[in-house]
mmCIF file of the C-alpha atoms, coordinates in Angstrom:
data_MODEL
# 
_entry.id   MODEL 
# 
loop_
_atom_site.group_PDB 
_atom_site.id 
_atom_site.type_symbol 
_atom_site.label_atom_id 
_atom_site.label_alt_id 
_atom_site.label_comp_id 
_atom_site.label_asym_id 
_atom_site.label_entity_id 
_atom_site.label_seq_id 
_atom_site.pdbx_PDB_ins_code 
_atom_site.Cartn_x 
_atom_site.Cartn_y 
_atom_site.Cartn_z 
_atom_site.occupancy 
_atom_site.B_iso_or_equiv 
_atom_site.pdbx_formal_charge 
_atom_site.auth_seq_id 
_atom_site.auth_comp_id 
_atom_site.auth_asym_id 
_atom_site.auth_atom_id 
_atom_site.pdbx_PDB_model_num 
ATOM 1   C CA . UNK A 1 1   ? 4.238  57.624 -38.065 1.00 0.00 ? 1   UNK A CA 1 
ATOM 2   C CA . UNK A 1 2   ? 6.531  60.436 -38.258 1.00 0.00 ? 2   UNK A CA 1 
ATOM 3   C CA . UNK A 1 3   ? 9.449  61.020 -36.513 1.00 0.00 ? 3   UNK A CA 1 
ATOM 4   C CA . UNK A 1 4   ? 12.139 63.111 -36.343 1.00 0.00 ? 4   UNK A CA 1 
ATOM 5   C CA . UNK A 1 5   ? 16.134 62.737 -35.371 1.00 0.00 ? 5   UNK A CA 1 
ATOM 6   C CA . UNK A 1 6   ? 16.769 64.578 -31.784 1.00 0.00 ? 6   UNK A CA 1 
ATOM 7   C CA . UNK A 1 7   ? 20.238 62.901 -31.344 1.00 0.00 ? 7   UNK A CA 1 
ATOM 8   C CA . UNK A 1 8   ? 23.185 62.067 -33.876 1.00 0.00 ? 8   UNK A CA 1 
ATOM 9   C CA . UNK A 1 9   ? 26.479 60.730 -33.730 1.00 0.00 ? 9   UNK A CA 1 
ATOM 10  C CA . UNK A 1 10  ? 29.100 58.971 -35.784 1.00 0.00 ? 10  UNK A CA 1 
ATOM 11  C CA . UNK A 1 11  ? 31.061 56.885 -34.363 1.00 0.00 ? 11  UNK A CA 1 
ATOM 12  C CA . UNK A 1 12  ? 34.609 55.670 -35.543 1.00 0.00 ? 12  UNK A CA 1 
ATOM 13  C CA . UNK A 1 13  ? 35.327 52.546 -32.982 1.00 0.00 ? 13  UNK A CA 1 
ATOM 14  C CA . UNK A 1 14  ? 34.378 50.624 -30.222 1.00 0.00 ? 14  UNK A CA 1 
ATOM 15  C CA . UNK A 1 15  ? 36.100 52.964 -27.730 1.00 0.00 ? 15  UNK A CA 1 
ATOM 16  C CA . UNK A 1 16  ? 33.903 55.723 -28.711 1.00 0.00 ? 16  UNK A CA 1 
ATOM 17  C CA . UNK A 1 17  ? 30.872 53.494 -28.332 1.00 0.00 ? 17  UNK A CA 1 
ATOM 18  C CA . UNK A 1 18  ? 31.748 53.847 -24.473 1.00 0.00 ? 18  UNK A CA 1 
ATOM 19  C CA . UNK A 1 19  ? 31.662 57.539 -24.515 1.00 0.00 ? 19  UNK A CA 1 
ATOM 20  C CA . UNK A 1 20  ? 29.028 58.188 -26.046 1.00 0.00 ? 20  UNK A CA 1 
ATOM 21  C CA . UNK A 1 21  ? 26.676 55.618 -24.749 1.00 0.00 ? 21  UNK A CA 1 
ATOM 22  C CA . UNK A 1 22  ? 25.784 57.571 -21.782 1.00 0.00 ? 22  UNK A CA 1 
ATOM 23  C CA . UNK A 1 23  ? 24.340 60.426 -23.328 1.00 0.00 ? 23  UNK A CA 1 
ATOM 24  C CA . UNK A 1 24  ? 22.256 58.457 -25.434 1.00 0.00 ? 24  UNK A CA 1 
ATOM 25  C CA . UNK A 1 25  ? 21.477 56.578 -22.385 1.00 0.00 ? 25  UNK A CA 1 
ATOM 26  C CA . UNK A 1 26  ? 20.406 59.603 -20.122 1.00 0.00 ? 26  UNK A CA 1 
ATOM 27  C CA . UNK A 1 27  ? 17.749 60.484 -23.821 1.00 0.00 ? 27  UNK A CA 1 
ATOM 28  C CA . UNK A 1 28  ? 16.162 57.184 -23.740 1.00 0.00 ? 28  UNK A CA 1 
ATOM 29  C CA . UNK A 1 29  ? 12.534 57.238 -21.598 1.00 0.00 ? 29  UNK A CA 1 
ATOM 30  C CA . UNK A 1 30  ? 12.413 55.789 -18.094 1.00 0.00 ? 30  UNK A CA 1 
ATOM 31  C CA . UNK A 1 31  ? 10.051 53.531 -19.510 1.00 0.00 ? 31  UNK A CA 1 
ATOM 32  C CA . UNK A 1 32  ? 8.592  52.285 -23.035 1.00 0.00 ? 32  UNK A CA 1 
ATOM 33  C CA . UNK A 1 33  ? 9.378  50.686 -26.071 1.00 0.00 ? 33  UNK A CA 1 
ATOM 34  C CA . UNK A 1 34  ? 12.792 51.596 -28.293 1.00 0.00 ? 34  UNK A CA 1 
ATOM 35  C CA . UNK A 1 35  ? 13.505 49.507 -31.178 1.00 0.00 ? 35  UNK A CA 1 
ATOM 36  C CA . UNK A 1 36  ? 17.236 48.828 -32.178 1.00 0.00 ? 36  UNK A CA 1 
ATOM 37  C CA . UNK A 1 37  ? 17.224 49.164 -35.965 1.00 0.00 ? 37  UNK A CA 1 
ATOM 38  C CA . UNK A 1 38  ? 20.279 48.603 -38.219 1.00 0.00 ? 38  UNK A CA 1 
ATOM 39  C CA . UNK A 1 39  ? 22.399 45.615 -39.682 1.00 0.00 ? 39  UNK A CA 1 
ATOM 40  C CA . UNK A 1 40  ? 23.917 42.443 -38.376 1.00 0.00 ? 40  UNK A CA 1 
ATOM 41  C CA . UNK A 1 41  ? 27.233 43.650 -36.825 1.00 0.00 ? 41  UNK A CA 1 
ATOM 42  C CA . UNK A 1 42  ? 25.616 46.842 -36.720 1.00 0.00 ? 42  UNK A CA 1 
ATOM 43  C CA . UNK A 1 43  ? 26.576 47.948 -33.186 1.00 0.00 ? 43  UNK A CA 1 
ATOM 44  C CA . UNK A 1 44  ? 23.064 47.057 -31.253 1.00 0.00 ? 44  UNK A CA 1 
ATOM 45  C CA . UNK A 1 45  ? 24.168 44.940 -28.441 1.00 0.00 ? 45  UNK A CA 1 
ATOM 46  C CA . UNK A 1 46  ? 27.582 46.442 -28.356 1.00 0.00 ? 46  UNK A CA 1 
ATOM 47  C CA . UNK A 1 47  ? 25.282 49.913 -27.558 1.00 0.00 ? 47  UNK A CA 1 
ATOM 48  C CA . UNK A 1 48  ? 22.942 48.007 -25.391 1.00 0.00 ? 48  UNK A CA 1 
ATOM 49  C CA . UNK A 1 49  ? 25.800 46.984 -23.051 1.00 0.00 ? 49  UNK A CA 1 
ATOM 50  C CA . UNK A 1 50  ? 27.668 50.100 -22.901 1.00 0.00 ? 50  UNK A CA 1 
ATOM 51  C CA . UNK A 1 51  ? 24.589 52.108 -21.681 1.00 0.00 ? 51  UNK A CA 1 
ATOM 52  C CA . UNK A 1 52  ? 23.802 49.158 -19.355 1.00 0.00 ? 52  UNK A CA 1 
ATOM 53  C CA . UNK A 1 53  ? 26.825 49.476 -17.798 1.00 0.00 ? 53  UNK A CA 1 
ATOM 54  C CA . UNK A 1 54  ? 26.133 53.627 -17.532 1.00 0.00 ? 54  UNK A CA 1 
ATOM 55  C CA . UNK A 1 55  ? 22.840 52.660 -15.920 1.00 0.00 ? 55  UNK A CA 1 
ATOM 56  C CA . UNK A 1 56  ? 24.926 50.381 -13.290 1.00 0.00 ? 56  UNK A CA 1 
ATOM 57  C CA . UNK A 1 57  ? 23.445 47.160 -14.342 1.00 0.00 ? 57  UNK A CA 1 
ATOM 58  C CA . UNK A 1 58  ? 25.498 44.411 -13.753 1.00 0.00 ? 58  UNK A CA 1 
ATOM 59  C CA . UNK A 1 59  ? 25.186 42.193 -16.667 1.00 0.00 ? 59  UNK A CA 1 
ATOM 60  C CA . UNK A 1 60  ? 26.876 43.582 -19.906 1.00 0.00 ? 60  UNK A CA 1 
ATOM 61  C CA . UNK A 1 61  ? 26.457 43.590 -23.454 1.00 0.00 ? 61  UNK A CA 1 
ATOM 62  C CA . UNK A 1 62  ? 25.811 39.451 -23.862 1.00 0.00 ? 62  UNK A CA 1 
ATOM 63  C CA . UNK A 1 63  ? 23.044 39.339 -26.784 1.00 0.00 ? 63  UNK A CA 1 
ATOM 64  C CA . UNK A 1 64  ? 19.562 37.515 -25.533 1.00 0.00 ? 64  UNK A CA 1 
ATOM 65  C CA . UNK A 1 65  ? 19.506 35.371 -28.829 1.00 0.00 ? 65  UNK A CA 1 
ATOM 66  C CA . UNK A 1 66  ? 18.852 32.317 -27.325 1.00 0.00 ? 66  UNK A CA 1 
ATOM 67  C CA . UNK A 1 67  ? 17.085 33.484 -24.567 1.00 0.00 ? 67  UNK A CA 1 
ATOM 68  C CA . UNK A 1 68  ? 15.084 35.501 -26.352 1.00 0.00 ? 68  UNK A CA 1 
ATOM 69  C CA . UNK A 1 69  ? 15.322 38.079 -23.654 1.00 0.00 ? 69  UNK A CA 1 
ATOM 70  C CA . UNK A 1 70  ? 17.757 39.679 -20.448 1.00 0.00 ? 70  UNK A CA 1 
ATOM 71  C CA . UNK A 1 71  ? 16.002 41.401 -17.946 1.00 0.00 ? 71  UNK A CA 1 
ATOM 72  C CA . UNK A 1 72  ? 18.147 43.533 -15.792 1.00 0.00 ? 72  UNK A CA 1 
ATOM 73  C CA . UNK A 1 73  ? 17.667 45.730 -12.709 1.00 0.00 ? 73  UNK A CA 1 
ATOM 74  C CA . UNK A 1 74  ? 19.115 49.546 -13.460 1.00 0.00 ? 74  UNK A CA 1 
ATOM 75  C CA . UNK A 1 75  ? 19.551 50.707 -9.689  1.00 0.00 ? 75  UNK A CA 1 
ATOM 76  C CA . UNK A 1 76  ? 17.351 53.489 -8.793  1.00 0.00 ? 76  UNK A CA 1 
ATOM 77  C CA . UNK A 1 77  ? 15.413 53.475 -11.768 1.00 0.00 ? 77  UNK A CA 1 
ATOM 78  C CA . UNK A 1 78  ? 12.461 51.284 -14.025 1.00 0.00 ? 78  UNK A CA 1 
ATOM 79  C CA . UNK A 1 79  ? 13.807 47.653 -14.989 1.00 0.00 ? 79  UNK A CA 1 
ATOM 80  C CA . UNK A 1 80  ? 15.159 47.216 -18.812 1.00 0.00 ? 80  UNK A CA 1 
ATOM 81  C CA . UNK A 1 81  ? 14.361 44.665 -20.726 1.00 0.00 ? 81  UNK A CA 1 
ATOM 82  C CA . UNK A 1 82  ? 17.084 43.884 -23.622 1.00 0.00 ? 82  UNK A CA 1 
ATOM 83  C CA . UNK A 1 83  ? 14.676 41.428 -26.392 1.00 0.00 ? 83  UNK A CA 1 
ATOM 84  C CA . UNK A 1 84  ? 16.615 40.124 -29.629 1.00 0.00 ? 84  UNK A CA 1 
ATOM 85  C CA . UNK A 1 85  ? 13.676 38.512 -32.098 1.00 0.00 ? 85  UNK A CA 1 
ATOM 86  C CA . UNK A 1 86  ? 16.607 37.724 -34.334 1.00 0.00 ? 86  UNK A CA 1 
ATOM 87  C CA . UNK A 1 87  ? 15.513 33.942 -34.647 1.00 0.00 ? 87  UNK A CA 1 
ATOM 88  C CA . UNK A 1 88  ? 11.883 34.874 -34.026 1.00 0.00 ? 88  UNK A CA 1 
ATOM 89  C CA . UNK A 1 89  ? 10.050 32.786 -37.514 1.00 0.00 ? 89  UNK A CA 1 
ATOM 90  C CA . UNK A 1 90  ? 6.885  34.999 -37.220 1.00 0.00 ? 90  UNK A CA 1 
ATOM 91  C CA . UNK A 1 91  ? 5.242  37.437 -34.993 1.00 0.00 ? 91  UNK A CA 1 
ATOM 92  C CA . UNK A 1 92  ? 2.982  34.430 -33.776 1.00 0.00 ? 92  UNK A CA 1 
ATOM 93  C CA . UNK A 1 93  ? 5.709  33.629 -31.852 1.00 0.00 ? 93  UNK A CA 1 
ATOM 94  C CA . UNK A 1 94  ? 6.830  36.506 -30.731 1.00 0.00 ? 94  UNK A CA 1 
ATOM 95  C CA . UNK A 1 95  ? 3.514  36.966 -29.247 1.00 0.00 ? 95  UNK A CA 1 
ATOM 96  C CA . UNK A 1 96  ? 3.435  33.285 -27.517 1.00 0.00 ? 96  UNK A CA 1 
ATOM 97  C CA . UNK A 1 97  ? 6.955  34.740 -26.037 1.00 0.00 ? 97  UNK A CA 1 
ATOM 98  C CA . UNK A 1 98  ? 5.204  37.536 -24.300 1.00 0.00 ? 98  UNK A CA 1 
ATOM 99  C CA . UNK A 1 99  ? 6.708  39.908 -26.334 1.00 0.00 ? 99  UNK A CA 1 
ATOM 100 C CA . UNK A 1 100 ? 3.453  42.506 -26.513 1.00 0.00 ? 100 UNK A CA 1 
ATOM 101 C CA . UNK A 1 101 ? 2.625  41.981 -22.473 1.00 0.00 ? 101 UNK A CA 1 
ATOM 102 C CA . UNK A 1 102 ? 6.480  43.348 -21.855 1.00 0.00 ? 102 UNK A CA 1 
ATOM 103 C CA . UNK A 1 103 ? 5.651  45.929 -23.627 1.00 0.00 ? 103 UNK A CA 1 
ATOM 104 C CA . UNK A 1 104 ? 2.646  46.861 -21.673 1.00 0.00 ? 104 UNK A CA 1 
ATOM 105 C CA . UNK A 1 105 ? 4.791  46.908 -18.500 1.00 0.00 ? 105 UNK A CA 1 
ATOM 106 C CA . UNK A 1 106 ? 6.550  50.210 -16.795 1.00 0.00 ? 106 UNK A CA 1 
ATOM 107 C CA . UNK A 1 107 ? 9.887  48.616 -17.804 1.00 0.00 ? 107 UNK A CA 1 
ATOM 108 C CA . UNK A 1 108 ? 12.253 49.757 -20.369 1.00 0.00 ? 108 UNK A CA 1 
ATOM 109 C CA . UNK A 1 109 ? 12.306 47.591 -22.957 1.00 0.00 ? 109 UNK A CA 1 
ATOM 110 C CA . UNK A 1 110 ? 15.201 47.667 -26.001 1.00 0.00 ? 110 UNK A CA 1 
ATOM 111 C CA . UNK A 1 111 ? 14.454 45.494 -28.430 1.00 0.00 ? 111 UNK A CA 1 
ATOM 112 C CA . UNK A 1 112 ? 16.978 44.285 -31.665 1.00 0.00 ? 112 UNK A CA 1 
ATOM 113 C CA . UNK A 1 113 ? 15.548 43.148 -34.897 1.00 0.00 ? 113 UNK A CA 1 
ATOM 114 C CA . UNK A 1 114 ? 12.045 45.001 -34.590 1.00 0.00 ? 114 UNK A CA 1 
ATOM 115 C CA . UNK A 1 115 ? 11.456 44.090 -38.069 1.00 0.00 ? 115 UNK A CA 1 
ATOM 116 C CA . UNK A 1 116 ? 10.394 40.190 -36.677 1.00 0.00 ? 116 UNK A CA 1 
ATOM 117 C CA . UNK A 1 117 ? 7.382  41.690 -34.856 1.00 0.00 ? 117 UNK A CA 1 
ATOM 118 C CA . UNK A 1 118 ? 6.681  44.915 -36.404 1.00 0.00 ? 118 UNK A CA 1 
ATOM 119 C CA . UNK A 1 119 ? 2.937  45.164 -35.640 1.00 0.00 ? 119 UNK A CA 1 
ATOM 120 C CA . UNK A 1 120 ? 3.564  44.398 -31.832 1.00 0.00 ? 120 UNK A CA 1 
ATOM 121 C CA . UNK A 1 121 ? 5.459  47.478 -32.049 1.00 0.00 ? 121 UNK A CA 1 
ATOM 122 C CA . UNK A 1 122 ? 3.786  50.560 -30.388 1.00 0.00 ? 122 UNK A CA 1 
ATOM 123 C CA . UNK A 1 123 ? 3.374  53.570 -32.215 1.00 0.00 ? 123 UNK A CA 1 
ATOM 124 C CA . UNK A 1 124 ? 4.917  55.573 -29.668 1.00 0.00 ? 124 UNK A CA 1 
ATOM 125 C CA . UNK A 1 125 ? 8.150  53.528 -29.608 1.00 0.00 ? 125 UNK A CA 1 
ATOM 126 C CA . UNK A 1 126 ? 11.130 55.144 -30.042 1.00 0.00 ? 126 UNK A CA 1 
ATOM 127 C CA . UNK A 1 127 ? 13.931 54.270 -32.424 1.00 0.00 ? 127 UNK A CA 1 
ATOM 128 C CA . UNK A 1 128 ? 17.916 53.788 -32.463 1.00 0.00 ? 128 UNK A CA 1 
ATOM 129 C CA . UNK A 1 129 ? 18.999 53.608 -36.319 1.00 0.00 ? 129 UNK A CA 1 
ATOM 130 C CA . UNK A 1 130 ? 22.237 52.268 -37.078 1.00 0.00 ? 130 UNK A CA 1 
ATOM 131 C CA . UNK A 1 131 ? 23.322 52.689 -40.419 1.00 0.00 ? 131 UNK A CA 1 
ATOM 132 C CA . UNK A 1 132 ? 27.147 52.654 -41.863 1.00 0.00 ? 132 UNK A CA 1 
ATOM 133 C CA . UNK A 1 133 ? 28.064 56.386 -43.673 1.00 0.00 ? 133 UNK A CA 1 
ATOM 134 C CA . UNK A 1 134 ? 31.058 56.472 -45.572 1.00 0.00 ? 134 UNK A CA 1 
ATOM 135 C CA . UNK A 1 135 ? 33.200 54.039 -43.272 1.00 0.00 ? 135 UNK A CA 1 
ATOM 136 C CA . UNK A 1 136 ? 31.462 55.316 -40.206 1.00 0.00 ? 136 UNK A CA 1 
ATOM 137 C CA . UNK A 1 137 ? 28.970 53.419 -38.206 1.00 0.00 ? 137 UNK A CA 1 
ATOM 138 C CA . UNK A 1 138 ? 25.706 56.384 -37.537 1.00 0.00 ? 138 UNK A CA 1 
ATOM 139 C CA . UNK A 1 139 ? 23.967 56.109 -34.599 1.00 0.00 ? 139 UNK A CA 1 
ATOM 140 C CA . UNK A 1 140 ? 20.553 57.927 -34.463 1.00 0.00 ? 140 UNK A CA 1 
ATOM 141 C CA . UNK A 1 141 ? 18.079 58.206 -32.041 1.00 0.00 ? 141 UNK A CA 1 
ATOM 142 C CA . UNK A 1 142 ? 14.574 59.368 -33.426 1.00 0.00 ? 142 UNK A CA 1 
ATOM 143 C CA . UNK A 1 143 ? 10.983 59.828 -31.749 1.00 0.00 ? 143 UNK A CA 1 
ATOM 144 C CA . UNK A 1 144 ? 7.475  60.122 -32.816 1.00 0.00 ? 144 UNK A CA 1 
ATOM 145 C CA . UNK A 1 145 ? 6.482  63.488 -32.945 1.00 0.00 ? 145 UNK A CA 1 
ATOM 146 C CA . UNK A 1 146 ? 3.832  62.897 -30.838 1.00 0.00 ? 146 UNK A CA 1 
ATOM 147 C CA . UNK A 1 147 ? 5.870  61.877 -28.027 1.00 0.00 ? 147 UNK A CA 1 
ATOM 148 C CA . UNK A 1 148 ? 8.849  64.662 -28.416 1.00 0.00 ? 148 UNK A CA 1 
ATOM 149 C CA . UNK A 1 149 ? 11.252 65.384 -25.015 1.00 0.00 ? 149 UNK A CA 1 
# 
């Protein structure tokens, strides 16, 4: 699937995390799949809770490694669902989680380490890549361009 960067930013430290997290926020569908791609210590639930807390969700930035998953309630809007398949062992499992049916739901769901269930991944999904450039953690936020804003 193609896609194609519509939002860039690099980002020196955590305090910049906080300002830029709502515009990346407000660029994210009400509703579908985005898939949190980049590195252990990358920045992905650091990101995830900074735009939650944009969104006026109560619950933070705590990772949903054990749990799997963190539903929260963004007021006035769809619900978001933050999944971490970090200890996912195959995408059997992730499909005995309910992983695919969430999916299927008018929810916004942001999921860390797509790479555990990459064929329960829609097409359309969207994608945050985080990637270090020369000392600088890059955040990017690409789309299929099928589905462009």
């Amino acid at each position: 699937m193609e896609r194609k960067v519509i939002w860039q930013v690099e980002v020196p430290d955590v305090a910049a995390v906080e300002r830029w997290a709502p515009e990346l926020a407000e660029r994210l569908p009400e509703v579908g799949v985005v898939a949190l791609h980049g590195p252990m210590g990358g920045g992905k639930t650091t990101w995830v809770g900074a735009m939650c807390r944009h969104w006026g969700v109560a619950l933070g930035s705590a990772s949903p490694t054990f749990g799997l998953v963190h539903s929260h309630e963004r007021p006035g809007r769809s619900e978001v669902a933050h999944w971490d398949l970090y200890r996912l062992r195959s995408e059997e499992e992730a499909w005995d989680a309910g992983v695919e049916d969430s999916f299927l739901q008018p929810v916004l769901n942001l999921v860390e380490w797509p790479e555990r269930a990459p064929s329960l991944l829609p097409e359309e999904a969207w994608l945050i890549r985080f990637e270090w450039v020369e000392g600088m953690r890059r955040v990017s936020l690409e789309v299929p361009v099928t589905v462009m804003p």
